[in-house]
LUMBA-748988 format. One line per field, with one value per residue (C-alpha): residue number from 1; residue in three letters; x, y, z. Coordinates in steps of 0.001 Angstrom, whole numbers, plus 500000, padded with zeros to 6 digits. Layout:
! residues N
pos <- [NUM; ...]
code <- [ALA; ...]
c1 <- [X; ...]
c2 <- [Y; ...]
c3 <- [Z; ...]
END
This chain:
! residues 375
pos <- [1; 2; 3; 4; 5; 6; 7; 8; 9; 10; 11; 12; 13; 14; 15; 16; 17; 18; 19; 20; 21; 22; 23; 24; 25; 26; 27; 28; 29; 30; 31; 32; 33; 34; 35; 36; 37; 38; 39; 40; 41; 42; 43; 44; 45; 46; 47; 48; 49; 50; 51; 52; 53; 54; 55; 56; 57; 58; 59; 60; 61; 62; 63; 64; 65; 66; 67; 68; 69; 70; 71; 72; 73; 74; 75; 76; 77; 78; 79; 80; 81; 82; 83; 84; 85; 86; 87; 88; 89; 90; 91; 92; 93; 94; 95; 96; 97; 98; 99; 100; 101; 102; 103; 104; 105; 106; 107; 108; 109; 110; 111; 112; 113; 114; 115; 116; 117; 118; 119; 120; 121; 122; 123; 124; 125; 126; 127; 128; 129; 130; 131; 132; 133; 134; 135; 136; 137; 138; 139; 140; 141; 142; 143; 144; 145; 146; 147; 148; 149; 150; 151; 152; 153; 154; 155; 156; 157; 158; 159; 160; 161; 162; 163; 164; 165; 166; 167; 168; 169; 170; 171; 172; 173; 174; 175; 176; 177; 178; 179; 180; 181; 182; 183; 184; 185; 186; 187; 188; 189; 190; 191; 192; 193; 194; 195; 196; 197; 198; 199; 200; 201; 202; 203; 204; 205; 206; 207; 208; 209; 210; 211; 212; 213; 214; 215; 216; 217; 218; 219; 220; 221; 222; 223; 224; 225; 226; 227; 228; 229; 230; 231; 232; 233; 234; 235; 236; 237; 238; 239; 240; 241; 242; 243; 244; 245; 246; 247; 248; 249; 250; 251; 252; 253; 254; 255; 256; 257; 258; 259; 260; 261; 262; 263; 264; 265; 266; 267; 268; 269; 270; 271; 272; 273; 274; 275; 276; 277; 278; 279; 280; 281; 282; 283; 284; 285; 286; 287; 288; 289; 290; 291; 292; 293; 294; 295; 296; 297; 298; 299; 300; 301; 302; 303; 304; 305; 306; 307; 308; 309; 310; 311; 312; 313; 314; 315; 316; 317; 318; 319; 320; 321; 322; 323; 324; 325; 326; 327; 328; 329; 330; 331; 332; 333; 334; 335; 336; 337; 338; 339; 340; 341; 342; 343; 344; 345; 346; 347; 348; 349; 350; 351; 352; 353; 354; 355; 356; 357; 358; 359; 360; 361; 362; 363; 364; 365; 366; 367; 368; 369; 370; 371; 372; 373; 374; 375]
code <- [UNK; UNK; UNK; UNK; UNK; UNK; UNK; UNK; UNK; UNK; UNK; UNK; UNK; UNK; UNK; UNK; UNK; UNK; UNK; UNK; UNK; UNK; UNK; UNK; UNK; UNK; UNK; UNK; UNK; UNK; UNK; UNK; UNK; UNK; UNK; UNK; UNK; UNK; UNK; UNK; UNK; UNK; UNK; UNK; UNK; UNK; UNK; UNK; UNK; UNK; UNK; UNK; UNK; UNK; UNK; UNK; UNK; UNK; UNK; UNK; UNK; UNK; UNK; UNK; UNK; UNK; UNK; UNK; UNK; UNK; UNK; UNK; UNK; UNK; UNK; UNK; UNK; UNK; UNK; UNK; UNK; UNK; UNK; UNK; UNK; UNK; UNK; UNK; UNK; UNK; UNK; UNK; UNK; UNK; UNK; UNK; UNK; UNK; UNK; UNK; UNK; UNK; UNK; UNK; UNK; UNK; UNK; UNK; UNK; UNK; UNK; UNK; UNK; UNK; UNK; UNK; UNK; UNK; UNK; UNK; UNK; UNK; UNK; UNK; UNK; UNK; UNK; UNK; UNK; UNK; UNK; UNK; UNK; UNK; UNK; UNK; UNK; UNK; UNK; UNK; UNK; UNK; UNK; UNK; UNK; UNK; UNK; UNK; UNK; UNK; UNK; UNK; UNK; UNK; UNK; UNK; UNK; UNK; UNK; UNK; UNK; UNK; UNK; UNK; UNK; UNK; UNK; UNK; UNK; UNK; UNK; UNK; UNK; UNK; UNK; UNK; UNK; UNK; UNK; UNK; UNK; UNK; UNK; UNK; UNK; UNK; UNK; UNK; UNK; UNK; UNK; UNK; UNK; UNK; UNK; UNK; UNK; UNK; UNK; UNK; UNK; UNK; UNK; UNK; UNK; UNK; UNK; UNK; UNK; UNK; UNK; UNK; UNK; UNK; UNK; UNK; UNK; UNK; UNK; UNK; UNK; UNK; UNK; UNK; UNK; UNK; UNK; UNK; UNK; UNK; UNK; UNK; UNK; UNK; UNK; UNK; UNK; UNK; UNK; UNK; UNK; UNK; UNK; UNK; UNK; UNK; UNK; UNK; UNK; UNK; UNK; UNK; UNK; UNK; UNK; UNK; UNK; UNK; UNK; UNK; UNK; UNK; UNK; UNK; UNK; UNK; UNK; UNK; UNK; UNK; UNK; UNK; UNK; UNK; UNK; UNK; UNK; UNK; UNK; UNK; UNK; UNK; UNK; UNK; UNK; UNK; UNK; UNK; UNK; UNK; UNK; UNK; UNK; UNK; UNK; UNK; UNK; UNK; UNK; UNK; UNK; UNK; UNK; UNK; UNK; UNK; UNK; UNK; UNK; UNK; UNK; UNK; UNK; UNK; UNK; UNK; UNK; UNK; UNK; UNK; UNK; UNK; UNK; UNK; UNK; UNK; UNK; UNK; UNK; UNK; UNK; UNK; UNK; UNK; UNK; UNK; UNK; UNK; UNK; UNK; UNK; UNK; UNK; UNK; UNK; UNK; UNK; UNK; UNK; UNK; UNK; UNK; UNK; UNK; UNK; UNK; UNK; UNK; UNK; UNK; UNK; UNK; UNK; UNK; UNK; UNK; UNK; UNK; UNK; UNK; UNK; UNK; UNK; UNK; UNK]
c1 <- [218566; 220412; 222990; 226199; 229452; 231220; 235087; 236433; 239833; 241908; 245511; 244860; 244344; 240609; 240103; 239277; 238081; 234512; 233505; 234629; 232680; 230037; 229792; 230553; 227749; 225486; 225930; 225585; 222348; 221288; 221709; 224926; 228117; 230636; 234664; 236433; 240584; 243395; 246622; 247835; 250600; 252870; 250857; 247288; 244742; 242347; 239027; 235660; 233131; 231816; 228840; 231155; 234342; 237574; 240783; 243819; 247303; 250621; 253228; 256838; 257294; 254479; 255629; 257237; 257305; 257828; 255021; 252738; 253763; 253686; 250802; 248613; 250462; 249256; 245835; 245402; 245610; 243664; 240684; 241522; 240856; 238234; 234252; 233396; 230462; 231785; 235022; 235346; 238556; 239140; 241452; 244089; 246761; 244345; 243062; 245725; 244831; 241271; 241318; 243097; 241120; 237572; 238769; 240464; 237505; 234552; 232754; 231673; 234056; 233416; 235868; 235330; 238590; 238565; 240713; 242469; 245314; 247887; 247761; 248679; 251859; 253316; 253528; 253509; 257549; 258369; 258237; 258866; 256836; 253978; 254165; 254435; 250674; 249722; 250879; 248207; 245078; 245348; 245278; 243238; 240599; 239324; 237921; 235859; 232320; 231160; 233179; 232630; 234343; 233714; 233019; 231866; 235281; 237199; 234310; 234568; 238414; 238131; 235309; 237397; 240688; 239016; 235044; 233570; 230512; 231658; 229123; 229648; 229160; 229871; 231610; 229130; 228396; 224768; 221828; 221614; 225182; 224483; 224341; 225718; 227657; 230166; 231146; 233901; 235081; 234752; 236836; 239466; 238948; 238768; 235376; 236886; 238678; 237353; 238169; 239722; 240038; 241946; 241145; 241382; 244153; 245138; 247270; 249667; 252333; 250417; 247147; 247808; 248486; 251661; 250261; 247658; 250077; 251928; 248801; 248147; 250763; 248153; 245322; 245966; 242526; 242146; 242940; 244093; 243278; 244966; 243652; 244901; 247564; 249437; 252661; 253240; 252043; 255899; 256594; 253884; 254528; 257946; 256769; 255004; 257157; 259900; 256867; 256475; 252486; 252298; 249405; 247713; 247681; 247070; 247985; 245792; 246175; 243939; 240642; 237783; 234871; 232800; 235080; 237044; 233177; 232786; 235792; 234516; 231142; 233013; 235074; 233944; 235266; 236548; 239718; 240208; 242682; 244135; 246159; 245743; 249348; 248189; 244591; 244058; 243806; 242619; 239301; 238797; 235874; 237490; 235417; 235832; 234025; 231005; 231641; 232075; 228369; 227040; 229237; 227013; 230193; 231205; 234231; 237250; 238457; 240653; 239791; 239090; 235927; 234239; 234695; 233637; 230648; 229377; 230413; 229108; 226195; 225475; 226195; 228387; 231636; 234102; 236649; 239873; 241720; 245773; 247661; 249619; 248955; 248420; 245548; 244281; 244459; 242058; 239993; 239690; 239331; 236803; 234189; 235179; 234137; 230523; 228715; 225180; 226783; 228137; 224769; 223547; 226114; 225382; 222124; 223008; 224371; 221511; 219356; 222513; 222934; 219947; 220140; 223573; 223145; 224857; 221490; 220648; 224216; 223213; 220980; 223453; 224853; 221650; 221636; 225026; 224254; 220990; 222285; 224985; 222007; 223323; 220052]
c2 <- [402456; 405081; 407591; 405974; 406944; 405747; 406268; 405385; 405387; 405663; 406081; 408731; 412595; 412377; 414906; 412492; 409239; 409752; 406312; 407284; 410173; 408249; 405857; 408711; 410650; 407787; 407032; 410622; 410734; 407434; 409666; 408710; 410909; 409981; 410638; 409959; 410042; 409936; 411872; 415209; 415397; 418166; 419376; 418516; 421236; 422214; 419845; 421735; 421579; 417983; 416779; 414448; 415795; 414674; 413870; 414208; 412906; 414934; 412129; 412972; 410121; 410103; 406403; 402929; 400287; 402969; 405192; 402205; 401385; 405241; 405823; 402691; 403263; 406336; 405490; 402574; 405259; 408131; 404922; 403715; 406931; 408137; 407488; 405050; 402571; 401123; 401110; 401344; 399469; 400864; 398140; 396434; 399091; 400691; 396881; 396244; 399264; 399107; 395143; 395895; 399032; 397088; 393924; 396158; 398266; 395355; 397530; 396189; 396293; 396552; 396069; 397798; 396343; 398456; 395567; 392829; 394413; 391391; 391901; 395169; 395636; 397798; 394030; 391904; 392351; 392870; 389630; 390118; 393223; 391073; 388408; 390740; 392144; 388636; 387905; 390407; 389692; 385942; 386570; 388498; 388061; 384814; 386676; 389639; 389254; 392152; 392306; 394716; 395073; 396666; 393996; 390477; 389521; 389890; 389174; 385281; 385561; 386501; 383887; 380888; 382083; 382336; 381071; 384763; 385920; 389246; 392031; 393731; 397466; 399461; 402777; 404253; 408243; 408903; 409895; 413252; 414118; 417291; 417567; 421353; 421571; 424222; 424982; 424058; 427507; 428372; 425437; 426870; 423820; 423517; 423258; 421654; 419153; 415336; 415307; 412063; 412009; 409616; 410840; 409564; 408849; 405615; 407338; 404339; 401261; 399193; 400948; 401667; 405154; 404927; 403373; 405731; 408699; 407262; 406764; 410282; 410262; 408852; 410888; 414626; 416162; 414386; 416124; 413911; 415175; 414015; 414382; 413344; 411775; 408784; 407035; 407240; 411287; 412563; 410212; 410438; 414330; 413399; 411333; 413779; 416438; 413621; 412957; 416307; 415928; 419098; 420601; 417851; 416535; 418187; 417901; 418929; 418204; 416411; 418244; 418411; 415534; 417987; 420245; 417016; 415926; 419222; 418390; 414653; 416362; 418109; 414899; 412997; 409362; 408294; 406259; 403372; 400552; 398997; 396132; 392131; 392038; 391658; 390024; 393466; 395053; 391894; 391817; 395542; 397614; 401448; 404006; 406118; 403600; 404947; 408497; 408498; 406512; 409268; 412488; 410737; 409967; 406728; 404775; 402632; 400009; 397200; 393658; 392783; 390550; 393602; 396289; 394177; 393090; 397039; 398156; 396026; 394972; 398320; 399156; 401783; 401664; 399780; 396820; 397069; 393732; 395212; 397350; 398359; 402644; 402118; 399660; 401926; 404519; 403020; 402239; 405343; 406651; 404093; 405728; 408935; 408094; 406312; 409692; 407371; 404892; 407597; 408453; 405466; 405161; 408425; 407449; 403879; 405681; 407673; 403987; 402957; 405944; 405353; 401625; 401997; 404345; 404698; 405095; 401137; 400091; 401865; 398823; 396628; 398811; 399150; 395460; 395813; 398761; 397919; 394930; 397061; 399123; 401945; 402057]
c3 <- [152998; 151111; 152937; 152899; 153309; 150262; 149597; 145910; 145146; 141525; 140847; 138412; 139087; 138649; 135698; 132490; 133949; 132953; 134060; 137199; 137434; 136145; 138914; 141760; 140206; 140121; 144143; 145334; 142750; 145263; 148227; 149058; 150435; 148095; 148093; 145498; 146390; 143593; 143077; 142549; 139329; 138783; 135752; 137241; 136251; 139353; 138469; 138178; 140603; 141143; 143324; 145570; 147224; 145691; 147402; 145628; 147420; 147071; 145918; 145555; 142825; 139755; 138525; 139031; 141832; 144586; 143313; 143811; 147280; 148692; 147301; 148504; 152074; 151969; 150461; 153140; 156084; 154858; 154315; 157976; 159323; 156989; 157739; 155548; 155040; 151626; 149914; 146440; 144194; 141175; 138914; 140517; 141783; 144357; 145859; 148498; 150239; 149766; 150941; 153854; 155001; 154730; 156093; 159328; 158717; 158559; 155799; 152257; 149164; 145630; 143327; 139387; 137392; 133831; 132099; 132406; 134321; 134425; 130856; 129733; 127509; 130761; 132275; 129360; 128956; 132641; 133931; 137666; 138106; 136337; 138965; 141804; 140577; 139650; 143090; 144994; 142387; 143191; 147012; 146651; 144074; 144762; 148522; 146640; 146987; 144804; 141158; 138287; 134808; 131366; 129041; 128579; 127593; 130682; 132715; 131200; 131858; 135412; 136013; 133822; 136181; 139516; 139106; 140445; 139553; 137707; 136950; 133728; 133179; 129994; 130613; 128040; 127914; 129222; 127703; 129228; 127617; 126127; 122320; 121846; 119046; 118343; 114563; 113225; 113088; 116395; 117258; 114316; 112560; 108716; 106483; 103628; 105053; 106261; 110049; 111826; 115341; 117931; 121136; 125198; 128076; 126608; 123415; 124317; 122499; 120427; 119894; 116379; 116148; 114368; 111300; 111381; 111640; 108536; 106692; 106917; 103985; 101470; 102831; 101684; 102346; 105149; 109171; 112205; 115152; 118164; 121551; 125111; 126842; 126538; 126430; 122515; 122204; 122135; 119812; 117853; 117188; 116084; 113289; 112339; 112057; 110506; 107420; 107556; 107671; 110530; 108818; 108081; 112241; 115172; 118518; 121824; 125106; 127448; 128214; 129850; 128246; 127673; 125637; 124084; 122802; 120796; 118445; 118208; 117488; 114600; 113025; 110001; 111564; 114482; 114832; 117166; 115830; 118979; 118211; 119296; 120912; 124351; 126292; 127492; 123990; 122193; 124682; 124815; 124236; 124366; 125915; 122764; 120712; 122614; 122442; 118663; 118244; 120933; 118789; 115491; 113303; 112171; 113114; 111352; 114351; 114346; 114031; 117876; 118982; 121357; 119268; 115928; 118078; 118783; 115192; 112602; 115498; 115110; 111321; 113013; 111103; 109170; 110327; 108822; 109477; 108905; 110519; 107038; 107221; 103445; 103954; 106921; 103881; 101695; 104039; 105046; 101292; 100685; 103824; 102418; 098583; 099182; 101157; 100938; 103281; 105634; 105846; 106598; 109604; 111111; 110955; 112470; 115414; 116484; 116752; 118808; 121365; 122029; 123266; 124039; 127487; 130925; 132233; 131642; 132704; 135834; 136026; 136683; 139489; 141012; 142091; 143369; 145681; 146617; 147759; 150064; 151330; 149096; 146516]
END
């Protein structure tokens, strides 16, 4: 029977992770009293009003092995002493704490991993930090009895590696997501120009914004906009300013989803070109893939299984198969230059925001929670 106390816990400071707020919004929606408990950065923005409470920890250090252990010492308590009927892992750096709170605890816990952790390029070249999280997923891992990820993908990797049953849910934007759109010159943005647009909290190594910085060479009427944060971001507005191409990209910081969605509302295509050097990125299905098909514009994307499956599944988009910012180029040219199959596209994506909805991944979650007596 619904009216649980549910506690959720990220490492992040709880502003953009929309899936997230998603799943928090979804349990309180079930009649649930949901907290969700992160961190609080140095240059955190105060988060708007939310129908859950949110915790965010005070941490003297914001990264590295130290950061980790603080904060899931700290995390561990503040779940010990909290009331809690259900604890809630989000991806591998939260799960010590969370496993050893329920287990002390004797409450249900659900784990949601949003990739294949082990896996990402932070890890992939720092072997002994790798092994030391490889260390705590097999421990623990094999003793979770309620699993969720984002894709089909990892979901086969986790059950080939430890034989779970792993629940898949798509962090995809919901149908209610308002469809408001600004003009492009309220936004300051130009009406003669074609609009590209990388946007999220993953603007990281390897994701191919480089080459797509350097393409903007070959693309004069073409404008890059670049919104979030990410590892690469600094570097990115170097090269920039080093090809001289400052008016033809521009950089924003990370905002709110619903203000980030006007400008994506506003862009011609949208931009995703993550690169195969890792299982993390080669299995990926970005979350952006699903706000361009919601925002109605068409997208270029690498050459990875998930995202190939949504966007020619879909008729959503072009595949470009190099990461050469010349060949990025022309394929870019090439959308631009046939308008009748833009068209068809934009009109591809309103068939596929409509199938394509958090409400029926909420399906998925239903069985979960109604199992836990949260539904």
């Amino acid at each position: 029977m619904p009216g649980k106390h549910i506690s959720v816990a990220v490492t992040n400071d709880l502003l953009t992770d929309q899936r997230v707020h998603k799943v928090c919004t979804y349990l309180c929606e079930k009649g649930n009293t949901v907290t969700l408990i992160g961190r609080k950065r140095k240059n955190s923005t105060e988060l708007p009003a939310r129908a859950y409470k949110t915790v965010r920890m005070r941490l003297l250090l914001e990264k590295g092995a130290f950061f980790y252990a603080f904060f899931n010492l700290r995390l561990f308590f503040r779940l010990l002493f909290s009331k809690s009927d259900i604890i809630v892992s989000n991806d591998l750096d939260t799960l010590l704490a969370c496993r050893m709170a329920s287990r002390l605890k004797r409450i249900p816990l659900v784990y949601d991993t949003h990739e294949y952790f082990t896996e990402v390029p932070e890890l992939v070249n720092r072997p002994r930090v790798r092994r030391i999280w490889e260390r705590i997923e097999e421990r623990i891992f094999p003793k979770l009895e309620h699993i969720i990820t984002v894709n089909e993908s990892i979901a086969d990797m986790y059950h080939k590696k430890y034989g779970k049953t792993i629940h898949v849910v798509r962090n995809i934007p919901s149908i209610k997501t308002g469809n408001e759109k600004k003009s492009r010159q309220e936004l300051h943005l130009p009406e003669d120009k074609t609009i590209l647009i990388i946007q999220g909290a993953g603007i990281n190594i390897d994701r191919g914004n480089e080459e797509m910085v350097m393409a903007m060479e070959h693309l004069s009427n073409c404008l890059l906009l670049i919104i979030g944060n990410g590892d690469v971001v600094e570097d990115l507005k170097k090269l920039s300013q080093q090809l001289q191409l400052q008016d033809r990209i521009l950089f924003f910081p990370r905002m709110e989803y619903s203000e980030l969605m006007q400008y994506t509302r506003n862009s011609d295509i949208g931009i995703t070109l993550d690169k195969d050097s890792n299982l993390n990125y080669k299995f990926s299905l970005p979350n952006k893939l699903f706000d361009f098909i919601h925002a109605g514009i068409p997208v270029l994307a690498s050459d990875l299984p998930e995202v190939k499956r949504i966007t020619l599944g879909y008729k959503t988009g072009h595949i470009v198969s190099s990461h050469d910012p010349k060949t990025i180029a022309a394929a870019i040219k090439k959308m631009m230059d046939d308008p009748k199959e833009m068209e068809a596209m934009r009109n591809n994506t309103k068939t596929a925001a409509l199938d394509l909805t958090w409400e029926k991944e909420c399906e998925t979650l239903n069985k979960i929670y109604r199992a836990l007596g949260a539904v």
